[in-house]
N, C-alpha and C positions, 0 to 999 in steps of 0.2 A: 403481448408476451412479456415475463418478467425480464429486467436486468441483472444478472448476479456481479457478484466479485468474489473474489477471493484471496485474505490479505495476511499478513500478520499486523495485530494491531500493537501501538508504542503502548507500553504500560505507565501509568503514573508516576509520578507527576509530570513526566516529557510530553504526553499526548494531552493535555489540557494546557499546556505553555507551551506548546506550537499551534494549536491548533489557536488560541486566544492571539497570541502574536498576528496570526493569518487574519484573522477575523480582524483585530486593527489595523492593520494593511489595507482595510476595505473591502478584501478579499469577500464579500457576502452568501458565496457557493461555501466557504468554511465552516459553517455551524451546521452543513447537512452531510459533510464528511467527517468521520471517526480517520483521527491524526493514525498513518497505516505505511506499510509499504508492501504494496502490489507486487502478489503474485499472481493473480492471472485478472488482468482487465475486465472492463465492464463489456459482459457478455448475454445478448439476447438467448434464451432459452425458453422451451416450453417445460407448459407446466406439470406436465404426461413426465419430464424428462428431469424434473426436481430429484425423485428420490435416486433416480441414476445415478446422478451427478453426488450423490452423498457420501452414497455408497462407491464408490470412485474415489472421493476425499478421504473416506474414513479404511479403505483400504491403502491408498500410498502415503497417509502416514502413519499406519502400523508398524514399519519396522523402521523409524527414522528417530534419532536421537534427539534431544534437546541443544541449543548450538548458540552461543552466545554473539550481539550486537553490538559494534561499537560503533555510535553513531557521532563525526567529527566531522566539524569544516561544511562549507557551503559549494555548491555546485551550480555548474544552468547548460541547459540544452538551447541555451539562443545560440544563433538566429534561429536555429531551426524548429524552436517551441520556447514559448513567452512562460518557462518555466526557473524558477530557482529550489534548489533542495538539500538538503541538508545530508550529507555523504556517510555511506558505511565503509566505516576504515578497520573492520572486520566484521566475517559473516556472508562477505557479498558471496563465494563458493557455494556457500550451503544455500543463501536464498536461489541464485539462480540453477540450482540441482534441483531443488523442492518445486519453482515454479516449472521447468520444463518437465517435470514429473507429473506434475497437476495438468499441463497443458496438453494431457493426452487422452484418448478415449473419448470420452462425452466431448471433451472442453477441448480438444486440439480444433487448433485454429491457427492461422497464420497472424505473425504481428505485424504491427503500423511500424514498427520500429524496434531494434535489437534492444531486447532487455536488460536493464539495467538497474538495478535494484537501489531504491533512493527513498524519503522524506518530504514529498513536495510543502513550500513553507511559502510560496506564494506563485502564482496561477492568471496568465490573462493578465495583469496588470501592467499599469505606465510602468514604462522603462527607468523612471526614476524612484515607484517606488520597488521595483528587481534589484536597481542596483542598491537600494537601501537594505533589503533583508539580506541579499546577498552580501551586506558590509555586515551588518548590524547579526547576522549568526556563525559568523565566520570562527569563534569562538565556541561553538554549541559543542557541548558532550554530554553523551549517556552511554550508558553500559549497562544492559541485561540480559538475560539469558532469555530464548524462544521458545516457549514449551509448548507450543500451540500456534494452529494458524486459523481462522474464521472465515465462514461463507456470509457473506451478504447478499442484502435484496433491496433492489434500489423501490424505495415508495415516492411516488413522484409530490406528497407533499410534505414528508419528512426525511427525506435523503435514504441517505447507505446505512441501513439497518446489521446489526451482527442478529442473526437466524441461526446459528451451530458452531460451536468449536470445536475445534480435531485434535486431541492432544500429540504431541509426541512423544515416542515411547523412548 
């Protein structure tokens, strides 16, 4: 069965200098992820249920506007995940409206955990080097606007693929 997602991807230059950051962390799962922030998790699906799910995507974001990012400061969800990320300090409104919009029909599913709209910038790693990204992006800022959000398809030797973009209108 495929894997999808479905994310908004960081536009340039932020998403190739987080994502290179991650990768020298050691982070080695980094170079098969596109630098994103998750709206709906990696989700098993068939493949009878692909153009479903598109046509799902490409209707809830026909009447949704374009809504600007402002990506500030570092975060972590330890203990309770070996995660550090890089915080939206505007936009989180709009992402979690758009992801529980998306998380409906085809793709409603219960989550592991309350949604939180974030940049992970390192993943699984020792504790010293979390607490390093977590010092070392504490400083991080972007700012752009979302005019789009993309479906992926995880291929198990080249990662999280972008497969469609949905613009918003």
């Amino acid at each position: 069965m495929p894997t999808i997602g479905v994310s908004v991807p960081i536009p340039e230059p932020w998403a190739t200098e987080l994502q290179d950051y991650r990768v020298g962390l050691g982070d080695e799962t980094a170079v098969q992820v596109p630098t994103h922030i998750t709206l709906v998790p990696p989700t098993e699906v068939g493949d009878a249920d692909l153009s479903l799910i598109e046509k799902h995507l490409a209707e809830a974001s026909a009447d949704l506007a374009p809504f600007e990012i402002l990506l500030r400061g570092t975060g972590t969800f330890r203990p309770v995940s070996e995660v550090v990320f890089v915080m939206l300090a505007t936009g989180i409104s709009q992402c979690e409206q758009l992801a529980e919009r998306l998380r409906s029909g085809p793709l409603a599913r219960p989550l592991n955990f309350p949604y939180h709209p974030h940049v992970t910038v390192a993943h699984d790693l020792a504790p010293d080097l979390l607490d390093r990204a977590f010092t070392e992006l504490a400083s991080f800022t972007a700012y752009f606007t979302v005019t789009a959000f993309s479906l992926y398809r995880h291929d198990p030797g080249t990662g999280w693929q972008p497969t469609r973009e949905f613009p918003l209108q």
